[in-house]
C-alpha positions in Angstrom: -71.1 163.2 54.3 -70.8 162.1 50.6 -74.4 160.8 48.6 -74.2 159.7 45.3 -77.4 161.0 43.4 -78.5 159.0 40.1 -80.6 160.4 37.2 -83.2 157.9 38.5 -83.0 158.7 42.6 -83.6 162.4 41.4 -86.5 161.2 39.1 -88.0 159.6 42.3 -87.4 161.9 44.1 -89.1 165.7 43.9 -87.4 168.5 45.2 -89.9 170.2 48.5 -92.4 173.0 47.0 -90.8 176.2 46.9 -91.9 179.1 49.5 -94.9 180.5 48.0 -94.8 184.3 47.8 -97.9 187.4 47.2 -97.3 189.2 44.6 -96.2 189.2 41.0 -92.8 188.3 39.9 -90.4 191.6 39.5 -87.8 191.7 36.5 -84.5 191.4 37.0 -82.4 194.7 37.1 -79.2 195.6 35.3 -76.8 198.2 37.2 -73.3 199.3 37.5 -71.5 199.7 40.9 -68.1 200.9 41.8 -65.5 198.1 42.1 -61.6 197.8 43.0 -61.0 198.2 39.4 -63.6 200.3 37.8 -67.1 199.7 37.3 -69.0 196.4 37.3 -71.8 195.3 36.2 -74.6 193.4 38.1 -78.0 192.1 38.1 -80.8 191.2 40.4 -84.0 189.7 40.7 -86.0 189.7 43.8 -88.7 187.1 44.5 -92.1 188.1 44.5 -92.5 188.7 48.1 -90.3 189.8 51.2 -86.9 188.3 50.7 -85.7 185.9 53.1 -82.0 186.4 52.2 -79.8 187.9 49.4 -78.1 185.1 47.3 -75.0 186.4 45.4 -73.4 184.0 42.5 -70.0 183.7 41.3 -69.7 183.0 37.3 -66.7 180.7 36.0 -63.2 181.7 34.4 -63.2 184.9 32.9 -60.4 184.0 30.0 -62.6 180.6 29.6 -65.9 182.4 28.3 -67.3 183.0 31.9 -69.9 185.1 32.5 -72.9 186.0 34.9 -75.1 184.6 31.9 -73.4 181.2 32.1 -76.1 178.2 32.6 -75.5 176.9 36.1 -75.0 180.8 37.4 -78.7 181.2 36.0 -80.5 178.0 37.2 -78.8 179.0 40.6 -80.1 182.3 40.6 -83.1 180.8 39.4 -83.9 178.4 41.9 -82.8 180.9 44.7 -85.7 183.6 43.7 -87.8 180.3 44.1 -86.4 180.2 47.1 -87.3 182.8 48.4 -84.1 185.0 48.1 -83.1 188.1 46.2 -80.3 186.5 43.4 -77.4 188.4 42.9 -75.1 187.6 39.4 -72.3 190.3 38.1 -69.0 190.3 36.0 -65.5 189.8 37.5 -63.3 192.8 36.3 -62.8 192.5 32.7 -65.9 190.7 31.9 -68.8 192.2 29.9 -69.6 195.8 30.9 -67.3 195.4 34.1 -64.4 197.3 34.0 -60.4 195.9 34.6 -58.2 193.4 33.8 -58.4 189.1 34.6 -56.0 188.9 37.9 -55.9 185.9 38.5 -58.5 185.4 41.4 -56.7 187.9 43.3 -58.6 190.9 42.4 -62.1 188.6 41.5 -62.3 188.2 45.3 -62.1 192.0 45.8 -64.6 192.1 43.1 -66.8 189.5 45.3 -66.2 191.3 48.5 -67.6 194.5 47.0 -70.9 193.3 45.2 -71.8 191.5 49.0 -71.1 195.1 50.7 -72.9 196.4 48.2 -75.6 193.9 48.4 -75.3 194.6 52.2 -76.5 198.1 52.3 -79.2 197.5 49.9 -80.8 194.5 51.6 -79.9 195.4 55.2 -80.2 192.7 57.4 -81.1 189.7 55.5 -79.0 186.7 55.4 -76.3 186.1 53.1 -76.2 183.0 50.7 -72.7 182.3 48.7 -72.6 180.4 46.0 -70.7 179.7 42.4 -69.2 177.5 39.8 -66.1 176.3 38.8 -64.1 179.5 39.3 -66.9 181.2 41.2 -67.0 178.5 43.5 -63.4 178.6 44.7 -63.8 182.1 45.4 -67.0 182.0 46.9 -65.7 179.7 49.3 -62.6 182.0 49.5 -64.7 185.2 50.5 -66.7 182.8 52.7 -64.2 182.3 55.3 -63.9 186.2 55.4 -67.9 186.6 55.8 -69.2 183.6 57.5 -72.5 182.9 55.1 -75.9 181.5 56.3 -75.5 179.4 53.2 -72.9 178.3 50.7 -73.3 176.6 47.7 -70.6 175.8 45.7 -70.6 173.9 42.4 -67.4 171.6 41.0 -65.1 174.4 42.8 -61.9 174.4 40.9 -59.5 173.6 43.1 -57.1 171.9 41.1 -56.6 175.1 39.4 -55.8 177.8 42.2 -54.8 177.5 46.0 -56.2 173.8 47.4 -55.5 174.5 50.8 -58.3 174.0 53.8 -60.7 175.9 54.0 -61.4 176.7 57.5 -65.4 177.8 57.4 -67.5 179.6 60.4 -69.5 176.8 62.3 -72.5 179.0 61.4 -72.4 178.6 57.9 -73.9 175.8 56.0 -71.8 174.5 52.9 -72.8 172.3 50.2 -70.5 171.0 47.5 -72.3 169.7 44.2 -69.7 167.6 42.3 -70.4 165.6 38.8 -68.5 162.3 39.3 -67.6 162.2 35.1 -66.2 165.7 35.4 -62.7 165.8 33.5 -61.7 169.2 34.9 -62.2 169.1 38.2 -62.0 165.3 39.1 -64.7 163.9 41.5 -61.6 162.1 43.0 -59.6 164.6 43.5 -62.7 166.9 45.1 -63.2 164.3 47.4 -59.7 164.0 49.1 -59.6 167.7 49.7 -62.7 167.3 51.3 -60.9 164.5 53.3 -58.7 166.6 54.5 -60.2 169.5 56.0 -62.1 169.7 59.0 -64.8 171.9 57.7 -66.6 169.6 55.7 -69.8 170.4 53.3 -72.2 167.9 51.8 -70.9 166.4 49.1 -73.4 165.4 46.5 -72.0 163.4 43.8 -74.3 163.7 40.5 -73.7 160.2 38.9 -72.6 160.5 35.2 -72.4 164.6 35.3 -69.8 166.6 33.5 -67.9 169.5 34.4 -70.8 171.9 32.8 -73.9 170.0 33.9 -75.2 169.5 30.2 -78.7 168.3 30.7 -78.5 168.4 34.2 -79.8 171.9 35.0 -82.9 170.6 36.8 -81.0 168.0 39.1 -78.8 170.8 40.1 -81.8 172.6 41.0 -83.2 169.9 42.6 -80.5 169.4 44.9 -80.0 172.6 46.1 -83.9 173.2 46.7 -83.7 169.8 48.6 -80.6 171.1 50.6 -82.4 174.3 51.9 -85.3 172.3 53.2 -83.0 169.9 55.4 -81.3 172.6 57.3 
């Protein structure tokens, strides 16, 4: 299913309440934990309550200024403490205080596959949510096919850039694919017939005159995904 989603359907248009949570809001925490390469380096927020899942966000291209401080990685973490969840950002090898070298998604999905272990033994038994951008997103949805996620969210996956073939997703996990239709990196077109061509499909959101970066957008995105969770 592909929707088209206008500055002015959004405006109409406000995203469900958030879960309310007791309590007061925690600060986020800044760690290290040992990766494939070395250490890397992580933080976390919880919400202000008893999670409901733990949320864990991919940041874009390392050699293109990527980092878990990047815009749309924050809103999402963001809007999943809303949520309800516990959000999850860290540095691929290489990046920031995370140790290694850029390997060209290969090693990035090890990097992944750790930080959800990890996440994994110190949330035990909550729900996992995937999501990223750009870069993030094609290796969340990568790792996703390995770990079968309650939820994934992935935003302008760059596909055009790494390995387009299917992705082949649990049944269980819900997937949906935020795409700006005026983004000249990864073309909404081009998105699309990948889509096309798969049989698992997500819900495709097209935001109508959004870039590849979402400038001035930050609050749609958020409104989407907060809209998303309250439909399944």
């Amino acid at each position: 299913m592909v929707r088209t989603r206008s500055r002015a359907a959004l405006a109409r248009h406000r995203p469900p309440p958030a879960p309310r949570f007791l309590g007061s809001p925690r600060p986020v925490t800044e760690l290290f934990i040992d990766g494939p390469a070395g250490r890397l380096q992580l933080r976390f927020e919880p919400p202000p309550g008893s999670p409901r899942a733990v949320a864990v966000i991919c940041h874009p291209h390392p050699l293109h200024g990527g980092t878990l401080d990047n815009k749309v990685v924050h809103q999402l973490a963001k809007t999943f403490v809303g949520l309800g969840a516990v959000a999850v950002r860290f540095n691929f090898r290489g990046v920031g205080g995370s140790e290694g070298e850029y390997d060209e998604g290969r090693g990035e999905l090890d990097d992944l596959l750790t930080v959800v272990e990890w996440a994994a033994g110190r949330w035990p038994g909550l729900p996992l949510w995937l999501a990223g951008f750009s870069f993030g997103a094609y290796l969340a949805l990568r790792a996703a096919e390995r770990l079968a996620p309650r939820w994934l969210v992935t935003v302008a996956p760059a596909i055009g850039l790494f390995d387009a073939s299917p992705v082949r997703l649990n049944p269980a996990t819900s997937w949906l694919l935020i795409q700006g239709d005026a983004d000249d990196i990864v073309p909404a077109p081009q998105v699309e017939a990948w889509v096309a061509s798969m049989e698992s499909k997500p819900r495709l959101v097209l935001l109508a005159g959004a870039g590849h970066f979402f400038h001035g957008r930050l609050n749609e995105l958020r409104q989407v995904v907060s809209e998303d969770l309250a439909s399944l």
